[in-house]
PDBQT receptor file of N, H, CA, C and O in Angstrom, charges set to zero:
ATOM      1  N   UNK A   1     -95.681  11.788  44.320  1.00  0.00    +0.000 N 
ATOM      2  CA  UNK A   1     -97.075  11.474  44.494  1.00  0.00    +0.000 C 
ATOM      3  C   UNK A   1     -97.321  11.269  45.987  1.00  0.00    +0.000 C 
ATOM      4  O   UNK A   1     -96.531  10.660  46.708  1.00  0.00    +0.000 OA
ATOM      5  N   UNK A   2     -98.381  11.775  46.377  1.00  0.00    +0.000 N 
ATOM      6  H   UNK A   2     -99.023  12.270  45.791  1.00  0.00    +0.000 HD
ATOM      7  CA  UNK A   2     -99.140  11.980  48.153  1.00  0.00    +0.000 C 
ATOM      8  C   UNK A   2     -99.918  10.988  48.121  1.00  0.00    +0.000 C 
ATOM      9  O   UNK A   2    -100.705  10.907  47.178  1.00  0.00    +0.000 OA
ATOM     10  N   UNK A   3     -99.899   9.877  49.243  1.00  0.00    +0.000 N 
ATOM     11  H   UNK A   3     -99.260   9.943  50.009  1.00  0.00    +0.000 HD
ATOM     12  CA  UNK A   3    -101.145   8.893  49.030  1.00  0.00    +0.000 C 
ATOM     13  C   UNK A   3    -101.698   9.138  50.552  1.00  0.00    +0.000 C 
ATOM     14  O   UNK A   3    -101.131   9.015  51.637  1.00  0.00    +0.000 OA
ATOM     15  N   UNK A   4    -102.712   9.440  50.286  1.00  0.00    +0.000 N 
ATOM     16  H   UNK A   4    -103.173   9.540  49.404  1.00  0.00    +0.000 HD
ATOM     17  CA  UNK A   4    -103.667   9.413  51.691  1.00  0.00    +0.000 C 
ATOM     18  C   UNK A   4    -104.364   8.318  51.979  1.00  0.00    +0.000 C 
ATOM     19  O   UNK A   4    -105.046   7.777  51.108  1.00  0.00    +0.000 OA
ATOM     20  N   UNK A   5    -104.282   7.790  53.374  1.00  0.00    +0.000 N 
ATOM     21  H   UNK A   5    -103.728   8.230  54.081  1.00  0.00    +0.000 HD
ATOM     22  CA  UNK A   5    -105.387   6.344  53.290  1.00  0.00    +0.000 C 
ATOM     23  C   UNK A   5    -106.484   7.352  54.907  1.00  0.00    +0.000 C 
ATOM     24  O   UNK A   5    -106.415   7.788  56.056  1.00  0.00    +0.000 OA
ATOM     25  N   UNK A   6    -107.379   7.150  53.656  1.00  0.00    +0.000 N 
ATOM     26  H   UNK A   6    -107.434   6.796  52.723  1.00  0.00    +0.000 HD
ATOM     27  CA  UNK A   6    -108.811   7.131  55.353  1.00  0.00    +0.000 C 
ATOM     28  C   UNK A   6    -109.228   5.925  56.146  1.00  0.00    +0.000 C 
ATOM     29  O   UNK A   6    -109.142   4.912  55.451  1.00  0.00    +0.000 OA
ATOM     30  N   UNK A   7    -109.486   5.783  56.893  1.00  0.00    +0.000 N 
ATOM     31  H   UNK A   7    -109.555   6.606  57.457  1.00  0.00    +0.000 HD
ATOM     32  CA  UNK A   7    -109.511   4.663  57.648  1.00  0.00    +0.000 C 
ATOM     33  C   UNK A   7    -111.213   4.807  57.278  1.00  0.00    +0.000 C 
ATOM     34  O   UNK A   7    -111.500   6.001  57.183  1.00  0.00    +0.000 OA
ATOM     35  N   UNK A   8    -112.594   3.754  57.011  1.00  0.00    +0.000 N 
ATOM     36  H   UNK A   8    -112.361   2.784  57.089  1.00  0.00    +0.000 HD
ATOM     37  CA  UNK A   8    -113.489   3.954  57.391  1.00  0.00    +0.000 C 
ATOM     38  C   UNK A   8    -114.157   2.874  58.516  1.00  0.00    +0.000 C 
ATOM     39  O   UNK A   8    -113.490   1.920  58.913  1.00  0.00    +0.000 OA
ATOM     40  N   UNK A   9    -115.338   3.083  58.920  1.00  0.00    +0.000 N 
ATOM     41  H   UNK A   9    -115.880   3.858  58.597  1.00  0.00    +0.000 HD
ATOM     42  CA  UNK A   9    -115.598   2.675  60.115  1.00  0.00    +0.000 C 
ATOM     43  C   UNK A   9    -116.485   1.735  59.977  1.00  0.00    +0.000 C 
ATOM     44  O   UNK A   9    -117.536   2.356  60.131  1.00  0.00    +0.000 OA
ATOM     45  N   UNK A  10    -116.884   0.142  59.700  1.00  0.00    +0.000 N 
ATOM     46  H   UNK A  10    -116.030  -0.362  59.574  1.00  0.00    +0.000 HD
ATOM     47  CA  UNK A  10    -118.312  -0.762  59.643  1.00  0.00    +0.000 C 
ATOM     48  C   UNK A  10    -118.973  -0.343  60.575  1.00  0.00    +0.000 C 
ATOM     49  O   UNK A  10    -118.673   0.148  61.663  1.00  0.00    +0.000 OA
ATOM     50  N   UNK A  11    -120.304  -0.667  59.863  1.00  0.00    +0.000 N 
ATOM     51  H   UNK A  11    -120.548  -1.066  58.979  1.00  0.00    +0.000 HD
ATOM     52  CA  UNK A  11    -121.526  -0.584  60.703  1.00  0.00    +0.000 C 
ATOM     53  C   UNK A  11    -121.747  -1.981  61.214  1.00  0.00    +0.000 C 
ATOM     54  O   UNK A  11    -122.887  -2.411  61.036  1.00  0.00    +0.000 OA
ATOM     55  N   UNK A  12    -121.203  -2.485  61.595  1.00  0.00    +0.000 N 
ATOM     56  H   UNK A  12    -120.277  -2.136  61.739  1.00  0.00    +0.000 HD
ATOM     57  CA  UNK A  12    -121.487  -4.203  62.079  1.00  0.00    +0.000 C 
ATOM     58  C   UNK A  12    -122.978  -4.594  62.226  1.00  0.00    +0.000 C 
ATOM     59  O   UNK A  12    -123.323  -5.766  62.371  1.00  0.00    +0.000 OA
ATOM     60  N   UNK A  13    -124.111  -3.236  62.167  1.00  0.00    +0.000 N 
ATOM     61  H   UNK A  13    -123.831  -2.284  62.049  1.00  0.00    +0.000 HD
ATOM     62  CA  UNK A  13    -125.302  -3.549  62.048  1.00  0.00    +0.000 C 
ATOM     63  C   UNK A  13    -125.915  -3.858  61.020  1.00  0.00    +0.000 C 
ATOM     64  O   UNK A  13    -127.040  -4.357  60.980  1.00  0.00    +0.000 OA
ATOM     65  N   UNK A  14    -125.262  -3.600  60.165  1.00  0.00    +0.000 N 
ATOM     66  H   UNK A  14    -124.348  -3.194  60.198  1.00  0.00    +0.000 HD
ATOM     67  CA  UNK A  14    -125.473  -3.844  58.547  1.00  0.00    +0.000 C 
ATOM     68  C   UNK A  14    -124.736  -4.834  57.414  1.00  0.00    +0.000 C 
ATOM     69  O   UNK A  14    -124.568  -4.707  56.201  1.00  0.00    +0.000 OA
ATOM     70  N   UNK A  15    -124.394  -5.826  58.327  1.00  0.00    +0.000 N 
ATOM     71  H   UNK A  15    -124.531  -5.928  59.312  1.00  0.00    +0.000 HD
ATOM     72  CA  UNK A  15    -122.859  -6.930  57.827  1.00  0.00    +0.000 C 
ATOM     73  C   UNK A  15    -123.964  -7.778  58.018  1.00  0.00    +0.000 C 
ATOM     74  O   UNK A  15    -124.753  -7.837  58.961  1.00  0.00    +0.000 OA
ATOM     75  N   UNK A  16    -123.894  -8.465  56.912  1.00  0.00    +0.000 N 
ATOM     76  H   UNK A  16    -123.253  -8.418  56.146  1.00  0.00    +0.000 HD
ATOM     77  CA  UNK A  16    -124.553 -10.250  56.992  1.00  0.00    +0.000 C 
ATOM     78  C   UNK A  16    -123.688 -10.885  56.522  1.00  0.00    +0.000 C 
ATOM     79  O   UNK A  16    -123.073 -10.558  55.507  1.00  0.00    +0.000 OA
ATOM     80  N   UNK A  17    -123.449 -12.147  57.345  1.00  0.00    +0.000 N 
ATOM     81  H   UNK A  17    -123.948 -12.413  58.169  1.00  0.00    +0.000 HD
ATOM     82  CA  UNK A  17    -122.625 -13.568  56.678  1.00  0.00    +0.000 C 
ATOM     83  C   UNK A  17    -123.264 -14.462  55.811  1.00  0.00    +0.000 C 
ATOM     84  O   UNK A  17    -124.275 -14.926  56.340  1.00  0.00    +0.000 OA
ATOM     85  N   UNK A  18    -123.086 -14.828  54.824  1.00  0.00    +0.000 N 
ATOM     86  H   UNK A  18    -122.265 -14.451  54.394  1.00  0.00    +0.000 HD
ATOM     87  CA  UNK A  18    -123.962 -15.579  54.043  1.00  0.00    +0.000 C 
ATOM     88  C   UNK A  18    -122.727 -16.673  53.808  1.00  0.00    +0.000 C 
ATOM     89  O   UNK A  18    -121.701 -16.218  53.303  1.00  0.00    +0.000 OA
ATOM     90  N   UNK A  19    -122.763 -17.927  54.106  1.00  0.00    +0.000 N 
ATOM     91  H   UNK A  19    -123.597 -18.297  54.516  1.00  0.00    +0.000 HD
ATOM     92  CA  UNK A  19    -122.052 -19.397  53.802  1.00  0.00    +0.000 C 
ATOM     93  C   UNK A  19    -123.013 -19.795  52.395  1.00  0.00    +0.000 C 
ATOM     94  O   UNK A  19    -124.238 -19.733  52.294  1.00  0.00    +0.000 OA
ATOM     95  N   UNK A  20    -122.465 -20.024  51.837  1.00  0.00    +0.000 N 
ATOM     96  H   UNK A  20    -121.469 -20.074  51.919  1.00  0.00    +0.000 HD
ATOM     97  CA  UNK A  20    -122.630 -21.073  50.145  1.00  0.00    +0.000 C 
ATOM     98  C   UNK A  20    -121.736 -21.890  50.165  1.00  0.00    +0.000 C 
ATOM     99  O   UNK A  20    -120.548 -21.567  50.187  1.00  0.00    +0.000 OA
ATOM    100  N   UNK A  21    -122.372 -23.710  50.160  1.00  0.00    +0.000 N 
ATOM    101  H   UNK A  21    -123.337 -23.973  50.142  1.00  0.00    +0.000 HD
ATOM    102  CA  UNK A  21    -121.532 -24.555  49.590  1.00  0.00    +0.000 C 
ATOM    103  C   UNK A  21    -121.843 -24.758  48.481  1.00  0.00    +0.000 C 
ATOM    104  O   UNK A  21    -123.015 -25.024  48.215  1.00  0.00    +0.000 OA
ATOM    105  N   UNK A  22    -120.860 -24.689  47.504  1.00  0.00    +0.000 N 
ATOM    106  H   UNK A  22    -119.908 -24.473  47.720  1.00  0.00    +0.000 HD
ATOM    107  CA  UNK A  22    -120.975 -25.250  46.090  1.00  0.00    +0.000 C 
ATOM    108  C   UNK A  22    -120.731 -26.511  45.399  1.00  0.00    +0.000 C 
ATOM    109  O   UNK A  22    -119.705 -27.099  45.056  1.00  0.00    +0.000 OA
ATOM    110  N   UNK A  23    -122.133 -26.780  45.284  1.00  0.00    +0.000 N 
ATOM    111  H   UNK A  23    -122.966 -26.303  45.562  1.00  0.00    +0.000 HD
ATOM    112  CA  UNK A  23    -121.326 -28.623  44.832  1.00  0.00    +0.000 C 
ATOM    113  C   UNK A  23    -121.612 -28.352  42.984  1.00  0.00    +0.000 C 
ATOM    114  O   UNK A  23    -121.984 -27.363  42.353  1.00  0.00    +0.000 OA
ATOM    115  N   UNK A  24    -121.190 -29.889  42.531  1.00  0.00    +0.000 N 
ATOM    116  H   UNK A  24    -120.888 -30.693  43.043  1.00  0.00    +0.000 HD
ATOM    117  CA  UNK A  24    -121.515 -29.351  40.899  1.00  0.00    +0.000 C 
ATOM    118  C   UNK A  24    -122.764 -28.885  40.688  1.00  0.00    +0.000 C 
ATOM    119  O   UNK A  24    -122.892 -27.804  40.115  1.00  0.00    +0.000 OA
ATOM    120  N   UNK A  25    -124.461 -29.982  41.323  1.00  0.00    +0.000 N 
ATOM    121  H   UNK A  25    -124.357 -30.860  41.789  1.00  0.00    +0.000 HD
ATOM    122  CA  UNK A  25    -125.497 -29.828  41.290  1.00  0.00    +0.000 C 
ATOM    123  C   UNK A  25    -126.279 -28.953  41.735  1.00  0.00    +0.000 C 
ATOM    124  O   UNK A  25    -127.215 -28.551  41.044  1.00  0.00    +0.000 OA
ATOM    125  N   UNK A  26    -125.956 -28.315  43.444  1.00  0.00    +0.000 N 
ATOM    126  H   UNK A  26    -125.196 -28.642  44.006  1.00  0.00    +0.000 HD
ATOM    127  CA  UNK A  26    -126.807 -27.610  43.939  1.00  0.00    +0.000 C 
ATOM    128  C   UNK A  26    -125.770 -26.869  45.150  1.00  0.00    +0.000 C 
ATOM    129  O   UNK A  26    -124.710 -27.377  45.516  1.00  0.00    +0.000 OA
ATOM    130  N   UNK A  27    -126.347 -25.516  45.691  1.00  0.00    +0.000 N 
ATOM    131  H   UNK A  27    -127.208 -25.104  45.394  1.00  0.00    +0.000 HD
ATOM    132  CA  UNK A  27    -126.191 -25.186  46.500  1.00  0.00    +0.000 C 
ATOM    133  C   UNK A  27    -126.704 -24.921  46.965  1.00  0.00    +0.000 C 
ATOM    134  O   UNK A  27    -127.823 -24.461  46.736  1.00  0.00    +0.000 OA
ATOM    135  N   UNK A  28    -125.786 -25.172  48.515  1.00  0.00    +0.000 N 
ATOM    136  H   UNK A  28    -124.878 -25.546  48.701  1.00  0.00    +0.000 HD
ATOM    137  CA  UNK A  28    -126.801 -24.958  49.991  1.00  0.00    +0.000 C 
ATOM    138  C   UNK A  28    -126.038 -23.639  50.650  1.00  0.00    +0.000 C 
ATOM    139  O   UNK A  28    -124.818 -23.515  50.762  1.00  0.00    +0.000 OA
ATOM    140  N   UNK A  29    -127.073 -22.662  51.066  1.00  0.00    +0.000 N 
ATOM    141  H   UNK A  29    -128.063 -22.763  50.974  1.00  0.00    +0.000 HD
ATOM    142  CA  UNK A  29    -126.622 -22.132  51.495  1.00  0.00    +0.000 C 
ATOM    143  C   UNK A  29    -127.464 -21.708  53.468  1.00  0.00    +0.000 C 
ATOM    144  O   UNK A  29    -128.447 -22.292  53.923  1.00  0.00    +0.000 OA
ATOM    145  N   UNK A  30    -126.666 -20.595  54.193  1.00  0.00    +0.000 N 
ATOM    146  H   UNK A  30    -125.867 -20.120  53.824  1.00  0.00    +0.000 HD
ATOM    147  CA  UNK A  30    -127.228 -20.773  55.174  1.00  0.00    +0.000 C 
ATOM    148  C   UNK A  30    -126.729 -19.079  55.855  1.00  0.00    +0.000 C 
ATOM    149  O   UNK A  30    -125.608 -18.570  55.836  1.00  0.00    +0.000 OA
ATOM    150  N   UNK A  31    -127.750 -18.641  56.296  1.00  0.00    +0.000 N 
ATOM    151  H   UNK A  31    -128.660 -19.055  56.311  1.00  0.00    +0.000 HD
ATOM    152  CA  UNK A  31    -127.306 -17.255  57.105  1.00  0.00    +0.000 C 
ATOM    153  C   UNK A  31    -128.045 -17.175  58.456  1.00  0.00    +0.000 C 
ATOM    154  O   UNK A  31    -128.712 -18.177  58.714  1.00  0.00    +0.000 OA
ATOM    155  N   UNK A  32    -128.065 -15.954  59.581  1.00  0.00    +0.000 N 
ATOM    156  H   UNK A  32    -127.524 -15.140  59.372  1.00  0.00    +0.000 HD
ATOM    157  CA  UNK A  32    -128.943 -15.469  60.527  1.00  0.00    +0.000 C 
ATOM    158  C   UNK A  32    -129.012 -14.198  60.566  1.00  0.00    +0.000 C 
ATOM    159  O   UNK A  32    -128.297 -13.236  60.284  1.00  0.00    +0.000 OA
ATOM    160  N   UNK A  33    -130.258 -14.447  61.069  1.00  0.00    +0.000 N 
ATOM    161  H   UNK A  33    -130.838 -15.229  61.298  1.00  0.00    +0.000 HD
ATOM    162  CA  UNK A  33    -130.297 -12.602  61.196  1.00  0.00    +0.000 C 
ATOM    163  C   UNK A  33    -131.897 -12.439  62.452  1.00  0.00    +0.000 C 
ATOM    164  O   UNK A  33    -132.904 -13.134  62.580  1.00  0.00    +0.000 OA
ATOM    165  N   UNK A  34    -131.548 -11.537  62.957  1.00  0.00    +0.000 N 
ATOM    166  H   UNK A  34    -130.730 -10.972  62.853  1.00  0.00    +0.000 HD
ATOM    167  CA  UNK A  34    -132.495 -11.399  64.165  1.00  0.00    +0.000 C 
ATOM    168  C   UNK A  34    -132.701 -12.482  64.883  1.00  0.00    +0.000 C 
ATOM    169  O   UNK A  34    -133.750 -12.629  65.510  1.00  0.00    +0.000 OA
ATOM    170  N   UNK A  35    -131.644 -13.460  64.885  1.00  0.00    +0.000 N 
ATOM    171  H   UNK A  35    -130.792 -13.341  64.375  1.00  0.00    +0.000 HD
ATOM    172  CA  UNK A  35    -131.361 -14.633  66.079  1.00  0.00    +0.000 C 
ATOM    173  C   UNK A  35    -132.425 -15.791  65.373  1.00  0.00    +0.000 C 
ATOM    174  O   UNK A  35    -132.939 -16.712  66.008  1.00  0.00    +0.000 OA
ATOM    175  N   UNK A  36    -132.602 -15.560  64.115  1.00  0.00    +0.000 N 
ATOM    176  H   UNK A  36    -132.185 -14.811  63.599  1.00  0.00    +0.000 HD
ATOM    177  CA  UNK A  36    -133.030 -16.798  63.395  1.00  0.00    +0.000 C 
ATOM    178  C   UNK A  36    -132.271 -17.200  62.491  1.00  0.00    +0.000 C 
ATOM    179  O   UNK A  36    -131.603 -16.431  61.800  1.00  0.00    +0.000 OA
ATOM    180  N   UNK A  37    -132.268 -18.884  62.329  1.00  0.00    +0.000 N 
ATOM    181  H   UNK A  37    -132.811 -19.509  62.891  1.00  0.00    +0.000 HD
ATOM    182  CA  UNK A  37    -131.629 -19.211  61.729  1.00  0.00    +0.000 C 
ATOM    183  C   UNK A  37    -131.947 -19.751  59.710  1.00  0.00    +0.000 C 
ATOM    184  O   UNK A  37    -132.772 -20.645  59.526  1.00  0.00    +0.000 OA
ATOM    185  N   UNK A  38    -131.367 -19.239  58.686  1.00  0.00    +0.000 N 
ATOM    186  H   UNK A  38    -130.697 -18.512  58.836  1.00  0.00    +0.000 HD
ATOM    187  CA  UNK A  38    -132.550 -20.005  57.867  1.00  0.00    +0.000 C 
ATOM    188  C   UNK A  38    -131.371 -20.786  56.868  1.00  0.00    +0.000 C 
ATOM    189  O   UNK A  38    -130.219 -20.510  57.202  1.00  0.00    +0.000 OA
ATOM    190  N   UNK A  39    -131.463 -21.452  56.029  1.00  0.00    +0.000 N 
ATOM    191  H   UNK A  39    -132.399 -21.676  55.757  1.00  0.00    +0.000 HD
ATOM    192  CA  UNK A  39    -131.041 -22.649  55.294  1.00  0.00    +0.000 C 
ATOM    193  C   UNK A  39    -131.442 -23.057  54.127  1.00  0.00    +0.000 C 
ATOM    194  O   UNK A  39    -132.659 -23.171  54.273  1.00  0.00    +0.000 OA
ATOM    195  N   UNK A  40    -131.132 -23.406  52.854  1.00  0.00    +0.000 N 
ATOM    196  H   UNK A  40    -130.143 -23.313  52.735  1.00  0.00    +0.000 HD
ATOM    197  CA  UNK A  40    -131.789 -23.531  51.996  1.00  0.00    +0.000 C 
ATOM    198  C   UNK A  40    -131.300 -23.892  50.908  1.00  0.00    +0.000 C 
ATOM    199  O   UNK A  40    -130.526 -23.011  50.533  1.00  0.00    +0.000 OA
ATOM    200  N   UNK A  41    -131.369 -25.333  49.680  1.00  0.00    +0.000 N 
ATOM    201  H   UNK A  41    -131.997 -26.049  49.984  1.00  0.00    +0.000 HD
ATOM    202  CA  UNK A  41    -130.552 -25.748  48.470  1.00  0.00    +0.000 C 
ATOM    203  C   UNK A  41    -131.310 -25.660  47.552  1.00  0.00    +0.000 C 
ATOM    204  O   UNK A  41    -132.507 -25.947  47.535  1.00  0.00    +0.000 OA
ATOM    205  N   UNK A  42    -130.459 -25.131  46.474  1.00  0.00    +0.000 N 
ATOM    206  H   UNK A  42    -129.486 -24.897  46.489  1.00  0.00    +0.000 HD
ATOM    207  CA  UNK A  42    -130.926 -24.966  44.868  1.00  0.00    +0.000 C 
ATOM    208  C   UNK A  42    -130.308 -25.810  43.604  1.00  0.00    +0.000 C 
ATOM    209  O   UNK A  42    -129.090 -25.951  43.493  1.00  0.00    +0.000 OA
ATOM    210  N   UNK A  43    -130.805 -26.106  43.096  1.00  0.00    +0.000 N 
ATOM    211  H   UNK A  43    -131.795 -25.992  43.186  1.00  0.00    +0.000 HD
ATOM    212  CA  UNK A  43    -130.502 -26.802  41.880  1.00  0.00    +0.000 C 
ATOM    213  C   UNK A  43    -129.608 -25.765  41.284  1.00  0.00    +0.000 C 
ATOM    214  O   UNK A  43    -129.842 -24.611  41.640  1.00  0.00    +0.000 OA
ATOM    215  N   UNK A  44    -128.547 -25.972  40.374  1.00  0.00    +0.000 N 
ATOM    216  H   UNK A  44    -128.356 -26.910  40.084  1.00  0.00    +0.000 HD
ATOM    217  CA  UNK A  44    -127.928 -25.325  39.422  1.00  0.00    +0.000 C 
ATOM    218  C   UNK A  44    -128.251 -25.572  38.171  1.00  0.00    +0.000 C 
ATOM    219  O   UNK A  44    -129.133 -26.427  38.093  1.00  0.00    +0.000 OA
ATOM    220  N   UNK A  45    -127.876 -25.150  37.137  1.00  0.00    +0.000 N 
ATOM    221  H   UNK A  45    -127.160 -24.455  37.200  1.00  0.00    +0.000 HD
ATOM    222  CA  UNK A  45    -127.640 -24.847  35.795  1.00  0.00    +0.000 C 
ATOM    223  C   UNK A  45    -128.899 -25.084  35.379  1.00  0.00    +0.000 C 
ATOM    224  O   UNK A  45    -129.246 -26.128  34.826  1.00  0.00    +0.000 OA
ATOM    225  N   UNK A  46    -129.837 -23.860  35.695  1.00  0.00    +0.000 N 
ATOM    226  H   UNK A  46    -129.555 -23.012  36.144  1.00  0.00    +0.000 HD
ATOM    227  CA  UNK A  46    -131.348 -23.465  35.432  1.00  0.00    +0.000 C 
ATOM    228  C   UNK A  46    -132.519 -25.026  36.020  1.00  0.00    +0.000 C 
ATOM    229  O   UNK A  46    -133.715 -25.267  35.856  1.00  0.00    +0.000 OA
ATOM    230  N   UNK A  47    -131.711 -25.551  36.520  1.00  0.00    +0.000 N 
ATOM    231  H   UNK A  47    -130.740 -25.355  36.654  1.00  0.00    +0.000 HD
ATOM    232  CA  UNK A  47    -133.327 -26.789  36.877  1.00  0.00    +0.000 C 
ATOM    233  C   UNK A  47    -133.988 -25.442  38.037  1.00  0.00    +0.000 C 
ATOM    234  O   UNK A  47    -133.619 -24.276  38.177  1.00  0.00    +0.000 OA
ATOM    235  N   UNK A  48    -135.037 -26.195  38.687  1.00  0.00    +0.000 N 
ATOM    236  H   UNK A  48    -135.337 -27.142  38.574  1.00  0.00    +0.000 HD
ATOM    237  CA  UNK A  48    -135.991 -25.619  39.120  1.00  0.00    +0.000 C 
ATOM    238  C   UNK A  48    -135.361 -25.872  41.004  1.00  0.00    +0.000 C 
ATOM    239  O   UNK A  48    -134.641 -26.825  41.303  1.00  0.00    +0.000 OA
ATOM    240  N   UNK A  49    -135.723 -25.055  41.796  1.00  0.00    +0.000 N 
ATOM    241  H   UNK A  49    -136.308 -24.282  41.552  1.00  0.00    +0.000 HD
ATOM    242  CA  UNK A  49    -135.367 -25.713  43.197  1.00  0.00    +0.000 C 
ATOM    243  C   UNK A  49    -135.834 -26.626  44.059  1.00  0.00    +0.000 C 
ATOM    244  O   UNK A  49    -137.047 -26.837  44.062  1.00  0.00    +0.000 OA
ATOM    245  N   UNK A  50    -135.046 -27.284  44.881  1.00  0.00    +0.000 N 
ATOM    246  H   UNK A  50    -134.061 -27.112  44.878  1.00  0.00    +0.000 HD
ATOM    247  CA  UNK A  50    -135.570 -28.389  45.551  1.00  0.00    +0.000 C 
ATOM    248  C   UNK A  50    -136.579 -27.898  46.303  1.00  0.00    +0.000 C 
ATOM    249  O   UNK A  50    -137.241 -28.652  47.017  1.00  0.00    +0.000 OA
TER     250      UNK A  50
């Protein structure tokens, strides 16, 4: 058997970081993009968001 590996190339313009902390109740999560910053927590197990 022949195994070929291609190398491919990211677009690093198209990569977002997205952080989620997970607690039991809610998560917060937090990303940027165009040099803004945004932030934001949700209730879990269907309640409504903060």
């Amino acid at each position: 058997m022949k195994i070929t590996q291609i190398a491919e190339k990211i677009n690093l313009n198209q990569v977002m970081d997205i952080s989620v902390d997970v607690h039991k109740d809610t998560l917060h999560f937090f990303f940027a993009s165009d040099g803004r910053e945004y932030t934001n927590n949700f209730l879990q197990r269907g309640q409504s968001s903060m």
